[in-house]
SEVEX-931209 format. One record per residue (C-alpha): chain; x, y, z. Coordinates in steps of 0.25 Angstrom, whole numbers. Last residue first. Example, Ala and Ser with C-alpha at 12.3 -4.5 7.8 and 13.67 -1.06 7.14 Angstrom:
BEGIN
<c: A; u: 55; v: -4; w: 29>
<c: A; u: 49; v: -18; w: 31>
END
This chain:
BEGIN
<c: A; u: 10; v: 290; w: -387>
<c: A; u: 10; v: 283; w: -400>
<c: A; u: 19; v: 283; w: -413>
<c: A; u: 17; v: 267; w: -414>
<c: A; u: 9; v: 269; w: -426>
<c: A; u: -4; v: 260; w: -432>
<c: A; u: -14; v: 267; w: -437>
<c: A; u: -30; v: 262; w: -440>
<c: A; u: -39; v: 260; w: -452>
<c: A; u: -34; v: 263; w: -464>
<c: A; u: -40; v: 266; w: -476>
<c: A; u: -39; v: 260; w: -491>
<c: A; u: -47; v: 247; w: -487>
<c: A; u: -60; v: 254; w: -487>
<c: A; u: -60; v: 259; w: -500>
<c: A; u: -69; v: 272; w: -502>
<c: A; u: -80; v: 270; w: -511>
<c: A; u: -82; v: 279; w: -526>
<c: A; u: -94; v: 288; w: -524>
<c: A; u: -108; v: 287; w: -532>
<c: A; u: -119; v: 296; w: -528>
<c: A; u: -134; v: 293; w: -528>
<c: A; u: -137; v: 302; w: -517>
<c: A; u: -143; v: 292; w: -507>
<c: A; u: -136; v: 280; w: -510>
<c: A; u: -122; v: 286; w: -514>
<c: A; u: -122; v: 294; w: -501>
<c: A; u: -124; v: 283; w: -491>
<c: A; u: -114; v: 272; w: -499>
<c: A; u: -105; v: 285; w: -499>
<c: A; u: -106; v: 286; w: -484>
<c: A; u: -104; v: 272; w: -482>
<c: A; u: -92; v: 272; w: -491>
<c: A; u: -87; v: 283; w: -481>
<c: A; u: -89; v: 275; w: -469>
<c: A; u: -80; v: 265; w: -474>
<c: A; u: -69; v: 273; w: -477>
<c: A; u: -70; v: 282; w: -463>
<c: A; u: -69; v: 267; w: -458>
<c: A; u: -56; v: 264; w: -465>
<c: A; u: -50; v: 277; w: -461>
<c: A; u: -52; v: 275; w: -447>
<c: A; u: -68; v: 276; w: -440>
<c: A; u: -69; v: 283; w: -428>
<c: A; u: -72; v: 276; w: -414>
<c: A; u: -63; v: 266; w: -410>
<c: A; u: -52; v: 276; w: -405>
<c: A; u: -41; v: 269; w: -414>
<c: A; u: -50; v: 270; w: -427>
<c: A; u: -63; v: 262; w: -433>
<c: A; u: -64; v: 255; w: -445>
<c: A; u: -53; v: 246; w: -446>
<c: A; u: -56; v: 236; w: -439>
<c: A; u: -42; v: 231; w: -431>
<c: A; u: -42; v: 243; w: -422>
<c: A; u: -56; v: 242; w: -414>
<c: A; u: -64; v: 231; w: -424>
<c: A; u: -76; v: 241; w: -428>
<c: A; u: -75; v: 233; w: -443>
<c: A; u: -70; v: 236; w: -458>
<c: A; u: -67; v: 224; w: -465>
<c: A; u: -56; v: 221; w: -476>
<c: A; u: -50; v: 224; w: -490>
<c: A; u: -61; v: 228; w: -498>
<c: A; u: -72; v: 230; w: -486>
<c: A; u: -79; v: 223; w: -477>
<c: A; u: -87; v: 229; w: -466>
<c: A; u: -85; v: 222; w: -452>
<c: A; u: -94; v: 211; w: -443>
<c: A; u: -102; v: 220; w: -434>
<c: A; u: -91; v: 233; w: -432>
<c: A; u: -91; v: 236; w: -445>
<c: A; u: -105; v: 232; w: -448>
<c: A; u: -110; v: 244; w: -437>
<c: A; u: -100; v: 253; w: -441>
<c: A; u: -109; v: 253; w: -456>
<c: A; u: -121; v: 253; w: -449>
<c: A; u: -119; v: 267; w: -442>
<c: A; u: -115; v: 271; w: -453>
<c: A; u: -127; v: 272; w: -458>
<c: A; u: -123; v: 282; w: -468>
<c: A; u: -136; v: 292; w: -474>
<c: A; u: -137; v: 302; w: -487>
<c: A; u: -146; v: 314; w: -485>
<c: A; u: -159; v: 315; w: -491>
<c: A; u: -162; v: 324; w: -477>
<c: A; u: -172; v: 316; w: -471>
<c: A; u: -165; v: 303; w: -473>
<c: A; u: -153; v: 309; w: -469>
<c: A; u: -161; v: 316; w: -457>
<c: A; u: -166; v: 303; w: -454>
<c: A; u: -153; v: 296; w: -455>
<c: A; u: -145; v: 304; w: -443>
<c: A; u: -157; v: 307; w: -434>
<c: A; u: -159; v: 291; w: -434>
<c: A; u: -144; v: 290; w: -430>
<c: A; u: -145; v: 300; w: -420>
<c: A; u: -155; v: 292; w: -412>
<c: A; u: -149; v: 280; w: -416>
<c: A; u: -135; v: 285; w: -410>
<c: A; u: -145; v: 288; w: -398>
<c: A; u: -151; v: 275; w: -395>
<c: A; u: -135; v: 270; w: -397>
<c: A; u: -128; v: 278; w: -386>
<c: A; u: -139; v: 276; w: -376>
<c: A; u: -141; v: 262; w: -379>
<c: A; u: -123; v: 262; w: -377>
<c: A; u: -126; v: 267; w: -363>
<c: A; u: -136; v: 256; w: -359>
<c: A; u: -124; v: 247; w: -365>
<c: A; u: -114; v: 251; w: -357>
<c: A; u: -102; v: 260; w: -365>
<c: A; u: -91; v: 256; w: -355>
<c: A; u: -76; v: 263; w: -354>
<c: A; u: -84; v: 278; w: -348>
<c: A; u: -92; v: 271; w: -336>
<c: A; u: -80; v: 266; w: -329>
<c: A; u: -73; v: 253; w: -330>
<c: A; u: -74; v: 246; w: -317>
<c: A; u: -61; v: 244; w: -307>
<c: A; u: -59; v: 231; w: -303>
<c: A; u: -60; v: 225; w: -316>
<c: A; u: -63; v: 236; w: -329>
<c: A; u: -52; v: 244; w: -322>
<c: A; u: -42; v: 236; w: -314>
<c: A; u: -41; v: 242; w: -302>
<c: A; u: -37; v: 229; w: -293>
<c: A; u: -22; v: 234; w: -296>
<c: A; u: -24; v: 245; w: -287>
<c: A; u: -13; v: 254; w: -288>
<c: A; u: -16; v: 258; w: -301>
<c: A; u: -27; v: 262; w: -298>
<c: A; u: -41; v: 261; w: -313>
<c: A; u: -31; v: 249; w: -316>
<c: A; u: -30; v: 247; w: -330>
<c: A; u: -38; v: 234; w: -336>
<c: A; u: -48; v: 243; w: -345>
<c: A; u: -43; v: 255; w: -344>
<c: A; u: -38; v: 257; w: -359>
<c: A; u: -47; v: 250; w: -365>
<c: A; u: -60; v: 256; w: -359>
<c: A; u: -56; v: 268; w: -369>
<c: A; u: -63; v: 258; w: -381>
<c: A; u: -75; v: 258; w: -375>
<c: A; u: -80; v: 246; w: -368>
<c: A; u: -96; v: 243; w: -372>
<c: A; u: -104; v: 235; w: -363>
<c: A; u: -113; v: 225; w: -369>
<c: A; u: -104; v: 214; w: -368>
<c: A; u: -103; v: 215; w: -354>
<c: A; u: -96; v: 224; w: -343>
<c: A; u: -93; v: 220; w: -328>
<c: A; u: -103; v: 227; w: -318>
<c: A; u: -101; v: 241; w: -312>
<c: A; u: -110; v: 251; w: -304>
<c: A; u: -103; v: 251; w: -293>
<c: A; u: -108; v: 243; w: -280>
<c: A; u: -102; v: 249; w: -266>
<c: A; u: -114; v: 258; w: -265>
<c: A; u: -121; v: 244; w: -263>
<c: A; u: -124; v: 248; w: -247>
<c: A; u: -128; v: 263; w: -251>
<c: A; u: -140; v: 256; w: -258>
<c: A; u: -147; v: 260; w: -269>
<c: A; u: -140; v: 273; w: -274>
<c: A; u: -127; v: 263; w: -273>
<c: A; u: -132; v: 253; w: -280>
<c: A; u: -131; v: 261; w: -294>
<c: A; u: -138; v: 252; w: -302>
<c: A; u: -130; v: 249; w: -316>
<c: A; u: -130; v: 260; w: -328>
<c: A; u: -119; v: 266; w: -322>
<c: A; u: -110; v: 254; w: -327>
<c: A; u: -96; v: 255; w: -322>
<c: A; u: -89; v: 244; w: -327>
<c: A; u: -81; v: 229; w: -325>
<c: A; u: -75; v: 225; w: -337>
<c: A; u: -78; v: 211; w: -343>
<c: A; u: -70; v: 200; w: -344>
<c: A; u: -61; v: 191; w: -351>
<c: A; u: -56; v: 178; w: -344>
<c: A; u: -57; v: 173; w: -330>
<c: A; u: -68; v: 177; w: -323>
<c: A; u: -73; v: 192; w: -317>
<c: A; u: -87; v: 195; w: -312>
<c: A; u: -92; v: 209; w: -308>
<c: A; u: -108; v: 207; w: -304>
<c: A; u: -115; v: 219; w: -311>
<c: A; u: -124; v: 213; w: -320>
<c: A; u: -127; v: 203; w: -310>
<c: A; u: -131; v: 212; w: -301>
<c: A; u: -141; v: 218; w: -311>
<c: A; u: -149; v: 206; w: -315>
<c: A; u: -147; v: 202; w: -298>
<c: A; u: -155; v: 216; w: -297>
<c: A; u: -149; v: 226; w: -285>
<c: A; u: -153; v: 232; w: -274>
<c: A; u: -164; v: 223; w: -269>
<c: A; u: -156; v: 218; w: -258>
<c: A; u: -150; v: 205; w: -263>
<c: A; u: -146; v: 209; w: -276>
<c: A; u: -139; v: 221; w: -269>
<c: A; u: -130; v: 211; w: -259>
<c: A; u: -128; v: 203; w: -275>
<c: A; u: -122; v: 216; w: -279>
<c: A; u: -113; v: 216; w: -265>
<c: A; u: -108; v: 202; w: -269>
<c: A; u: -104; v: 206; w: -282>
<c: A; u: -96; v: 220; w: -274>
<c: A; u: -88; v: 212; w: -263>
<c: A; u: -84; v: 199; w: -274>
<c: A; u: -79; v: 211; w: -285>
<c: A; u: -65; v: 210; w: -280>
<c: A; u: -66; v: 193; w: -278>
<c: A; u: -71; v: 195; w: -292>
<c: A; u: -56; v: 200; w: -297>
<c: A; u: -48; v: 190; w: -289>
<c: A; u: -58; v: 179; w: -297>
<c: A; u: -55; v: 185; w: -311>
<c: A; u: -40; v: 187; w: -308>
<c: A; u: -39; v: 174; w: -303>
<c: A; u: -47; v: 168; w: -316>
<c: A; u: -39; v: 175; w: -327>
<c: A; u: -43; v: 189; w: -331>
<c: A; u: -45; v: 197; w: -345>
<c: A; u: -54; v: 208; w: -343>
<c: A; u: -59; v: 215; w: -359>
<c: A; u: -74; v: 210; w: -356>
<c: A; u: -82; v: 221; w: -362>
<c: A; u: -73; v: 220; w: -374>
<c: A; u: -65; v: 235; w: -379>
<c: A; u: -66; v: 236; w: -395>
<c: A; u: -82; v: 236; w: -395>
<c: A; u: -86; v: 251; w: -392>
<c: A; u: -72; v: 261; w: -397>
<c: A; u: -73; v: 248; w: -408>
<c: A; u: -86; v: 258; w: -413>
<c: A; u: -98; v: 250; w: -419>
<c: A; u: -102; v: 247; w: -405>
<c: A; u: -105; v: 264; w: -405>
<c: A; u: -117; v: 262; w: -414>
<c: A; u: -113; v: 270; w: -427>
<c: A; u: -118; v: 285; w: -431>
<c: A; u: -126; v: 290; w: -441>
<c: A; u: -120; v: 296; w: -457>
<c: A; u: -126; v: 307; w: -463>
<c: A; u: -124; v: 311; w: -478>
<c: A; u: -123; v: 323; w: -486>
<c: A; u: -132; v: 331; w: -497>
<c: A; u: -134; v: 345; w: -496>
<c: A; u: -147; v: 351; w: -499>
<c: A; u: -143; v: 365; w: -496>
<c: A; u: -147; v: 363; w: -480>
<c: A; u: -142; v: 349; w: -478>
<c: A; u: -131; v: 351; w: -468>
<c: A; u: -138; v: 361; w: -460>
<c: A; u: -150; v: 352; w: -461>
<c: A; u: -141; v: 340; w: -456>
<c: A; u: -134; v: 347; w: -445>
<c: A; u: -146; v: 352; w: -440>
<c: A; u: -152; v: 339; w: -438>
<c: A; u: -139; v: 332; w: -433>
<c: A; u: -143; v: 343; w: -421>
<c: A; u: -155; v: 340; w: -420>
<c: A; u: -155; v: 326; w: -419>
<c: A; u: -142; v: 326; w: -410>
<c: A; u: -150; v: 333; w: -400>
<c: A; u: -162; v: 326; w: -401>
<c: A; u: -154; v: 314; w: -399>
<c: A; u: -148; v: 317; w: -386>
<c: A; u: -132; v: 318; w: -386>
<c: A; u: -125; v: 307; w: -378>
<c: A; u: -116; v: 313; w: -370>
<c: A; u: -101; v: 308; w: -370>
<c: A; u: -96; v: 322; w: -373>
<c: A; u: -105; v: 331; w: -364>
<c: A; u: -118; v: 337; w: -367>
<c: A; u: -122; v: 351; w: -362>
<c: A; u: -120; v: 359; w: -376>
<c: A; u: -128; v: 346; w: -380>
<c: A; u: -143; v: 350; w: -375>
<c: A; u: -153; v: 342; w: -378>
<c: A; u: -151; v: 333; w: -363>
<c: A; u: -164; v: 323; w: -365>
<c: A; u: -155; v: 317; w: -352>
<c: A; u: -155; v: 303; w: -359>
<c: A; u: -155; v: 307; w: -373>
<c: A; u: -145; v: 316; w: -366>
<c: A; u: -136; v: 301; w: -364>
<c: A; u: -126; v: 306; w: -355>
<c: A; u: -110; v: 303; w: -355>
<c: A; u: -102; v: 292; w: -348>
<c: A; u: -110; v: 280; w: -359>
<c: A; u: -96; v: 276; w: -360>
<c: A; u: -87; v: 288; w: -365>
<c: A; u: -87; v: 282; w: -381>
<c: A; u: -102; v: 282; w: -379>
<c: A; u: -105; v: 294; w: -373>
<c: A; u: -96; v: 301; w: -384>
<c: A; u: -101; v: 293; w: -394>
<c: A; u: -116; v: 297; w: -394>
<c: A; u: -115; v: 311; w: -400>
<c: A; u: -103; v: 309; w: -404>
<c: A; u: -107; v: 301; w: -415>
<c: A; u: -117; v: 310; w: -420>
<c: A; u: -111; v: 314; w: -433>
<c: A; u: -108; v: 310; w: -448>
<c: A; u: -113; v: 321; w: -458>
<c: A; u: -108; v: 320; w: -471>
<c: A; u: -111; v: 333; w: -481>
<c: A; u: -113; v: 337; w: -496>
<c: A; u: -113; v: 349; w: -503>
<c: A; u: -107; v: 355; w: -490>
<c: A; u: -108; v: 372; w: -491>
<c: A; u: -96; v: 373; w: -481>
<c: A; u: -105; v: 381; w: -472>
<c: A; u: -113; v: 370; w: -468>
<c: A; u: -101; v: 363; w: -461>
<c: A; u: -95; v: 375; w: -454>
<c: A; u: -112; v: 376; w: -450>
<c: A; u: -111; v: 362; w: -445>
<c: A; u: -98; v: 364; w: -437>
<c: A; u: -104; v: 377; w: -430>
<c: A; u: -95; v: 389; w: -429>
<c: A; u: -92; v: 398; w: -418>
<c: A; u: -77; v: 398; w: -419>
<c: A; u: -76; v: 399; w: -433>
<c: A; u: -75; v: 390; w: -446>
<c: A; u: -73; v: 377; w: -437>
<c: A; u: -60; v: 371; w: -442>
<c: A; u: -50; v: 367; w: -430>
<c: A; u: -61; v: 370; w: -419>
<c: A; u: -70; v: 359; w: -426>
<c: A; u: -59; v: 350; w: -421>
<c: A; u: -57; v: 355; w: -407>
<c: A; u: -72; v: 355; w: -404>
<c: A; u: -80; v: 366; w: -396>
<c: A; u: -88; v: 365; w: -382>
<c: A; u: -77; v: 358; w: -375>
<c: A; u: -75; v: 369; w: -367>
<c: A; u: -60; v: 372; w: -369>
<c: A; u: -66; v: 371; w: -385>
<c: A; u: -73; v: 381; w: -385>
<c: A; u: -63; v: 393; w: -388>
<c: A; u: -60; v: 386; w: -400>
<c: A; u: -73; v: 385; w: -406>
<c: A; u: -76; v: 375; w: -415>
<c: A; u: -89; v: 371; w: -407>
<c: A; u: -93; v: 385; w: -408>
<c: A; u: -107; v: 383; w: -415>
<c: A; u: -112; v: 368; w: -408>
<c: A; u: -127; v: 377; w: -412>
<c: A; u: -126; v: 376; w: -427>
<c: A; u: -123; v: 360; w: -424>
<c: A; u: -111; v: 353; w: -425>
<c: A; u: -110; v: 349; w: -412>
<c: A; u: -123; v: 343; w: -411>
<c: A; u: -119; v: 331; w: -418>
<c: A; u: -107; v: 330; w: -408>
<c: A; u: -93; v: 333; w: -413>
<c: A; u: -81; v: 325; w: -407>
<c: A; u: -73; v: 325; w: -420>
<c: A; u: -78; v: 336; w: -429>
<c: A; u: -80; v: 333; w: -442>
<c: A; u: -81; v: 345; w: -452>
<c: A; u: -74; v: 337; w: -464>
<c: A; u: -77; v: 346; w: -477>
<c: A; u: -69; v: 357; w: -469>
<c: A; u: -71; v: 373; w: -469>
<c: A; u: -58; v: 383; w: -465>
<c: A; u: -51; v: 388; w: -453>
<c: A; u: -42; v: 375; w: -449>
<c: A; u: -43; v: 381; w: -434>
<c: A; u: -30; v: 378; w: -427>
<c: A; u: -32; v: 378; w: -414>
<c: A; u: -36; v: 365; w: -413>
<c: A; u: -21; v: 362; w: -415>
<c: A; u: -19; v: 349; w: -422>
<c: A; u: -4; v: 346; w: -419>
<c: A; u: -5; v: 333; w: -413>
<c: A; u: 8; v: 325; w: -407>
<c: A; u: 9; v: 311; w: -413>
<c: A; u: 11; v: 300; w: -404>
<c: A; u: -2; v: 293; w: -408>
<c: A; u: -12; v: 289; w: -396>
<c: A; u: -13; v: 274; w: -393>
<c: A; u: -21; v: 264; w: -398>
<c: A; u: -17; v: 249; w: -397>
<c: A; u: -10; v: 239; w: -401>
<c: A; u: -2; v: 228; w: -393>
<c: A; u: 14; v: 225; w: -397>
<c: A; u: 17; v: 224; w: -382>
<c: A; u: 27; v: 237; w: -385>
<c: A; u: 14; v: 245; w: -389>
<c: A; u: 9; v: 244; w: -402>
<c: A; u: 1; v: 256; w: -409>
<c: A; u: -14; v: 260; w: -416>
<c: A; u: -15; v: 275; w: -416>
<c: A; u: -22; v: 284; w: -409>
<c: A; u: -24; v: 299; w: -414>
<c: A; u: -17; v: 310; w: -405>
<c: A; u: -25; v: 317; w: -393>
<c: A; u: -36; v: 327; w: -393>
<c: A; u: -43; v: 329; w: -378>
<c: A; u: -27; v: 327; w: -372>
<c: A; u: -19; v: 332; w: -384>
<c: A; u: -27; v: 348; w: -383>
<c: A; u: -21; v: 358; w: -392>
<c: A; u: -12; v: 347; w: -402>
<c: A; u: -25; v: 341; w: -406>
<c: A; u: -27; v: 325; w: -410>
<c: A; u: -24; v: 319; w: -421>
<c: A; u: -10; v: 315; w: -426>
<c: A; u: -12; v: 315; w: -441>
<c: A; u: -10; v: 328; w: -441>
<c: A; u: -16; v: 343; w: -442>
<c: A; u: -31; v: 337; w: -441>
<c: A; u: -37; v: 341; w: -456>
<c: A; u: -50; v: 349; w: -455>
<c: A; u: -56; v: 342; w: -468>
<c: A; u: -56; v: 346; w: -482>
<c: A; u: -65; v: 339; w: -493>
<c: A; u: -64; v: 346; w: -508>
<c: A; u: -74; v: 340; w: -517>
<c: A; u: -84; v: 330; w: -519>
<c: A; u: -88; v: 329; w: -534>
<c: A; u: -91; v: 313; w: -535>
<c: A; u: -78; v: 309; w: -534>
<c: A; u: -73; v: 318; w: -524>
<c: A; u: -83; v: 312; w: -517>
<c: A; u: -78; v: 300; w: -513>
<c: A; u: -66; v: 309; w: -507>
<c: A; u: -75; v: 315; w: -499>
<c: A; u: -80; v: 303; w: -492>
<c: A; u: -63; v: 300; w: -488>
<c: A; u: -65; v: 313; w: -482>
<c: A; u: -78; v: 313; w: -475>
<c: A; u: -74; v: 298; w: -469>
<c: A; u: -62; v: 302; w: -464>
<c: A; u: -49; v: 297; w: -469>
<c: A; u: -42; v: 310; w: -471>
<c: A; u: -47; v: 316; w: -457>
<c: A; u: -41; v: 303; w: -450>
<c: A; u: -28; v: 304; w: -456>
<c: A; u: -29; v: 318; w: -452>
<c: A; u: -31; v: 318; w: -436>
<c: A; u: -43; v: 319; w: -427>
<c: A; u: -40; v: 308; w: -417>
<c: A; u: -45; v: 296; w: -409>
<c: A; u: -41; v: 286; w: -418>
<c: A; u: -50; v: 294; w: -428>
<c: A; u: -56; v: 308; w: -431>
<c: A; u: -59; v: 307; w: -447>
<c: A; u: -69; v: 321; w: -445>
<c: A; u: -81; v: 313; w: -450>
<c: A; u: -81; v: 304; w: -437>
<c: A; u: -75; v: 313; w: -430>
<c: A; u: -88; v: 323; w: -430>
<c: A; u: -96; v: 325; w: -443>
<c: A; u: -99; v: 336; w: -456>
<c: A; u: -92; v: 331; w: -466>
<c: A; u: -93; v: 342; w: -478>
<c: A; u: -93; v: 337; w: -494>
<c: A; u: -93; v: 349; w: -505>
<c: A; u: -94; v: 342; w: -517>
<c: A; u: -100; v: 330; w: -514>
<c: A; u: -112; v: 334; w: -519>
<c: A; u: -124; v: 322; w: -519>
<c: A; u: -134; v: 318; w: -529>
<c: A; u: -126; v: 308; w: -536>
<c: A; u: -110; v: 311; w: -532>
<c: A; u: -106; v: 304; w: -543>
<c: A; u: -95; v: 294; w: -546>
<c: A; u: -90; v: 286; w: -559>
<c: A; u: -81; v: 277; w: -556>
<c: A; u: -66; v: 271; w: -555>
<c: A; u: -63; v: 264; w: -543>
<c: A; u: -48; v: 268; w: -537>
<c: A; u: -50; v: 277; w: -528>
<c: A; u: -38; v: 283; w: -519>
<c: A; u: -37; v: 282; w: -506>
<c: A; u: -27; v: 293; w: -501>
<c: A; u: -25; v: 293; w: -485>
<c: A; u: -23; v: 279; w: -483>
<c: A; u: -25; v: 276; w: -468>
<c: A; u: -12; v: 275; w: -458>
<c: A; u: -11; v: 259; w: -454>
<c: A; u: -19; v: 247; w: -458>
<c: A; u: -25; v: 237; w: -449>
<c: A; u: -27; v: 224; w: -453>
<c: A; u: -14; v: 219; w: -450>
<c: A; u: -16; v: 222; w: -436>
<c: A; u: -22; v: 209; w: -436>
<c: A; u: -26; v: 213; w: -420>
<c: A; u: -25; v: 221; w: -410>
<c: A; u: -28; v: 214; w: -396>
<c: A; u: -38; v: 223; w: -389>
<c: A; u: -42; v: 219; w: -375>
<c: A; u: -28; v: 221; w: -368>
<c: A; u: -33; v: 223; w: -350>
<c: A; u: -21; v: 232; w: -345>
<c: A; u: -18; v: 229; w: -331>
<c: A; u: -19; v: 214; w: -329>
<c: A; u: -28; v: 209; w: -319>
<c: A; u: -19; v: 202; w: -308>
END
């Protein structure tokens, strides 16, 4: 009998995690700081949730505090930087109190009755209303969700209210956009920025990504126009050049100085790396039991080999076997001949094979993993009997689509720094090392390790408190080497990473 509920992910040393992060951080170093060729004096973060401080799967105001713009500004307030305001959530709960379902609480880290950790939704009850428009400017102009094109002249409206019951406006840019039909980089511009951060493009790629490849890839189609793309496309390159472009003149229009930071390869992410390919734990009878199921459907592949139908290469891709021990997941791989448009005989032949190494399991695939897809039937294990669907697997032909067009932004990206005398983060590097090996500080290392890192939050995309700290002594690194500047470091060690509270759901 196949257990259930299939535990992949033991918590460990939790005494490495550290609770609520510190909110005041003061500097102890003494020095003399300038700001070189740069102003800091009027600093605006132009960005999506990334810059906005959105983690554990939430906007809420701890986040906001320990974003990277606003631990940066702080920097800068020793060099001339001046007052940095950000559209503050309305508690520390996250979520929006008009619509729970789309905009749910934070997560936090609890233990259930068993003592195992994980995950779960905080108990809190929000009371952010997207109603509530903040009317006023905001140093922070990240917008969880936003798409590079988003920001553009042409996105004008996407804070407005009325558009939101058609998805064509965002909840959070509602709360502080200066007027209906406003357009987030002219709100921006508008604010006279003496110096600007511009983190953006993630979206662009992540949402077909963090979906499982179910999206469209318009580099694919040649698709140019986004007002018809969905949330899990990818968005074609020229698009996104054109519009990172405007955003980038616009920006720089007076002379002003800034910095631009590109966008990490998504096996940098623990929403990527956390869940094995191979999570299925089963002892000899179950194994044999289970290939007695798939006996009919092996035997009809090597039928296909026989006839022509079907290369002995791709059937042995496809043959399901099961031992004792840990093993793969059985998915849905559309990428795999569909048998059925060739022979109405081998109709009965899905599309699936077991996953491998290469194979990505998001983070979601957790929870079905080992659930029974009909509760009636026990033989419905989902990821045994039943394959994983499309959405829990990033296949590697879908994770080349992601990645040709993450460079593709990225060259855009450092090129128009270049072009533009502007200061340039390679952040992507930066994630890179922390989840290859780690990145030492005083007091520890950083990695991409899912909960026990300390780099990246509950939802295993966005970075905590400690990872907001350690890209922002990138960005100073970035600054200080192209305009000469000399800002004090942010100690690494005096954020926290992750909460831990009982108060779930």
């Amino acid at each position: 009998m196949i257990k259930k509920n299939i535990k992949y992910l033991a918590v460990l040393a939790l005494g490495l995690i550290a609770c609520e992060p510190e909110f005041d951080n003061p500097i102890e170093d003494a020095g003399t700081y300038s700001s070189g060729e740069a102003d800091f004096s009027n600093y605006v973060a132009l960005g999506n949730s990334l810059t906005a401080g959105f983690a554990d799967g939430a906007l809420y105001i701890t986040g906001q505090e320990n974003s990277f713009p606003n631990i940066l500004s702080t920097r800068f307030a020793f060099a001339g930087g001046g007052e940095f305001t950000q559209p503050l959530m309305a508690d520390n709960v996250g979520g929006f109190a008009d619509n729970t379902n789309d905009f749910p609480p934070r997560l936090v880290l609890a233990f259930d009755a068993q003592g195992d950790a994980a995950p779960r939704p905080f108990a809190g009850t929000p009371t952010t209303s997207v109603a509530n428009n903040l009317a006023g400017s905001f140093n922070n102009m990240g917008i969880p969700g936003a798409r590079v094109y988003h920001l553009v002249s042409e996105a004008a409206g996407y804070g407005d209210p009325a558009r939101l019951a058609t998805d064509q406006a965002n909840p959070y840019y509602v709360r502080f956009a200066s007027s209906p039909n406003a357009a987030v980089i002219d709100d921006a511009v508008a604010q006279n920025p003496t110096f600007f951060s511009l983190w953006i493009g993630n979206n662009d790629i992540l949402g077909y990504a963090t979906s499982g490849g179910i999206g469209v890839d318009h580099n694919e189609t040649g698709n140019l126009v986004p007002s018809t793309y969905s949330g899990n496309d990818i968005t074609n390159n020229l698009v996104f050049a054109g519009a990172y472009t405007e955003l980038v003149t616009k920006l720089t229009a007076d002379n002003t100085e800034g910095v631009l930071l590109n966008l990490p390869d998504v096996t940098s992410l623990p929403f990527f790396t956390t869940v094995p390919y191979n999570p299925i734990p089963l002892d000899e009878m179950t194994a044999q039991g289970t290939n007695m199921a798939y006996a009919a459907y092996n035997g009809g592949l090597q039928q296909a080999v026989s006839l022509g139908a079907l290369t002995a290469e791709e059937a042995a891709k496809r043959t399901i076997n099961f031992f004792a021990g840990q093993n793969a997941v059985v998915i849905l791989d559309e990428n795999l001949t569909d048998l059925g448009a060739i022979n109405a005989a081998f109709s009965m032949l899905p599309q699936i094979r077991q996953a491998t190494p290469n194979d990505l399991l998001v983070l979601t695939s957790s929870g079905v993993i080992g659930t029974l897809a009909d509760p009636s039937d026990p033989t419905s294990v989902l990821g045994v009997g039943v394959p994983l669907d499309d959405q829990f697997v990033l296949t590697p032909e879908e994770q080349t689509s992601v990645e040709s067009a993450r460079l593709s932004y990225n060259a855009t990206i450092e090129a128009l720094a270049t072009a533009n005398n502007l200061a340039f983060y390679d952040v992507a590097a930066d994630l890179s090392q922390a989840a290859n090996g780690g990145i030492a500080f005083d007091g520890g290392v950083i990695t991409s390790q899912f909960v026990t890192g300390g780099g990246f939050s509950l939802d295993g995309v966005h970075p905590t408190p400690r990872g907001h700290a350690l890209v922002t002594n990138g960005i100073l690194d970035a600054i200080e080497a192209t305009y000469g500047a000399s800002l004090p470091r942010v100690n690494v060690a005096d954020y926290g990473t992750i909460t831990l509270s009982n108060e779930v759901n």
